[in-house]
C-alpha positions, 0 to 999 in steps of 0.5 A: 354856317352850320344850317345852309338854306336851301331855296326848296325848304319851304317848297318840298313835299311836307311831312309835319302835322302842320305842313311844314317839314320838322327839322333834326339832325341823325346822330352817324356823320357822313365823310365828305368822300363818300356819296351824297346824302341822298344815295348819289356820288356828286357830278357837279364841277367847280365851274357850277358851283353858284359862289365863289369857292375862294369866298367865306361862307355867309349868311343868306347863301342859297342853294337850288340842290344839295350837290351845289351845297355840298360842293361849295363846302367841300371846294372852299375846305379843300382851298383853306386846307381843312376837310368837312364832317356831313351830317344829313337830316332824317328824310321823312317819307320823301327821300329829300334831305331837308337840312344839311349840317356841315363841320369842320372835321379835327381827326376821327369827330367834328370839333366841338362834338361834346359842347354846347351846340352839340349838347342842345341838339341832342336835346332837342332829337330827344324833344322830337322823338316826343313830339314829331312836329317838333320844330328846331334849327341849330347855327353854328360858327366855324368851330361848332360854337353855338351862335343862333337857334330857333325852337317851336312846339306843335301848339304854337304852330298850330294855334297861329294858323288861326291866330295870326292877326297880331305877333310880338316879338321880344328880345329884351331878355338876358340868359345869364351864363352866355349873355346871348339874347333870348328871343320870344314870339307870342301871339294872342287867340279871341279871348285875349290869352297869350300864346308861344309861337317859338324861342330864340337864343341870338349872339348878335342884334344886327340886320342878319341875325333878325334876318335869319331868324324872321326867315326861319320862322316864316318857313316854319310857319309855311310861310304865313305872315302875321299883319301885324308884328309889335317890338321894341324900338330897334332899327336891326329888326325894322329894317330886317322886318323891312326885307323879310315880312313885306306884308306885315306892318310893324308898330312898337310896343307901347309897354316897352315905350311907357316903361322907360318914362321914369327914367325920361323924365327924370328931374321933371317937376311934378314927375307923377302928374307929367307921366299921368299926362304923357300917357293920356295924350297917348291914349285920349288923342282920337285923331292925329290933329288932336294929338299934335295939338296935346303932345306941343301943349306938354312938351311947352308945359313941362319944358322938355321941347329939346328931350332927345327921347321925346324927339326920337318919338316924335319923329317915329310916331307913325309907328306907335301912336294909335290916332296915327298908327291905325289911319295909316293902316287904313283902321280908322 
């Protein structure tokens, strides 16, 4: 893992526009010989170091200081037979490191140097020189392949401390060349405009990459939660909402819900008029026992009581019907 998490990223003395410390990469690496990032040779022995240094690194690792960070890294190269390449970040106006990027070391440069992690990071320092605030995290597998990273720009930080109402978050987007999931949260401000609040590119959709990435935003945005979030069905990201955003309710989209209609239902007789009703019975059914009411009366009028697609929204409904969605939150 390239970006290890410290339990003090969001806690340390601040230093961007908004608050929150703006993360960057310094272009000279340090060797793992030579003294910590913050001017002190390492003391701390293996008996210290919190994980196991006989265990592969894994998402989620925290470290209260980066003796036990850099310690733990370079305990588990020596036991695997590999040294390491540091890289700290600026420090700002406090003498704290904020990030720490670790690489495998392969002769005099870290692998994967000239490639693509190490392109985009150039890019984006050059982005920060622009834009001090400019927000950025890298992470990278063992072999400084790309594997996640989050981008956001000073507007979007800054309009969410006013607009933090509602959120939504997409991952419905493809980048062609690496099929890596681009990611998108956007929010909206009183005149109903849309607003950036960061860019993702992902290579998993599973519980620990949304994890990571909800994590990461929160502390990029000094750890202020939205109340609500809105997303396409997806249980990796309900249930990693579940544990990182526990004050937020989440509800699905229903663009991405009514999108999926004609393919649904398809083979429907009078397709044009069961959609024109389905959407109705969605949006006309004021209260919950009106709604159960319209939703038996179209399924037993259309003949799709054993819809697979149907049932699975029914069974979610709590989440995206508004008769339902806004009693439950207490809106009504």
């Amino acid at each position: 893992m390239i970006a290890c998490s410290m339990k003090t990223l969001s806690d340390e003395p601040s230093n961007g526009a908004n608050g929150t410390p703006s993360h960057g990469y310094e272009e000279s690496p340090v060797e793992e010989s030579q003294s910590s990032s913050y001017g002190q040779r390492s003391n701390v022995h293996e008996d210290k170091i919190p994980y196991n240094v006989e265990e592969d690194p894994k998402t989620g690792m925290h470290f209260s200081i980066m003796d036990d960070l850099v310690n733990f890294y370079k305990h588990h190269a020596r036991l695997k037979g590999f040294s390491i390449v540091i890289r700290p970040s600026s420090k700002g106006n406090s003498s704290f490191s904020k990030c720490v990027l670790i690489t495998y070391d392969k002769g005099s440069k870290p692998h994967g140097e000239d490639g693509d992690a190490e392109s985009i990071r150039k890019l984006f320092a050059r982005l920060q020189v622009i834009e001090s605030s400019f927000f950025y995290v890298i992470d990278v597998d063992w072999e400084c392949g790309l594997r996640n990273m989050l981008w956001i720009h000073l507007r979007g930080r800054a309009a969410y401390e006013e607009f933090h109402d509602v959120i939504c978050f997409d991952t419905t987007y493809l980048v062609n060349r690496y099929r890596m999931p681009f990611a998108t949260f956007v929010g909206v401000n009183h005149h109903g405009q849309s607003f950036q609040l960061g860019c993702a590119l992902l290579s998993h959709e599973d519980v620990e990459t949304f994890k990571w990435l909800f994590s990461t935003w929160l502390s990029a945005m000094v750890d202020i939660h939205p109340h609500a979030i809105l997303t396409y069905q997806c249980k990796s990201i309900r249930a990693a909402i579940g544990e990182v955003m526990l004050e937020t309710r989440h509800r699905f989209c229903l663009w991405h819900i009514l999108s999926k209609v004609s393919e649904k239902f398809k083979g429907v007789e009078d397709f044009t008029k069961a959609t024109n009703e389905f959407k109705a019975l969605i949006f006309d059914s004021l209260t919950i026992e009106k709604f159960e009411i319209n939703w038996n009366d179209f399924l037993t009028k259309y003949g799709l009581e054993n819809n697979e697609w149907l049932m699975k929204l029914y069974s979610e409904r709590e989440n995206w019907v508004p008769s339902i969605s806004n009693t439950c939150s207490g809106l009504e």
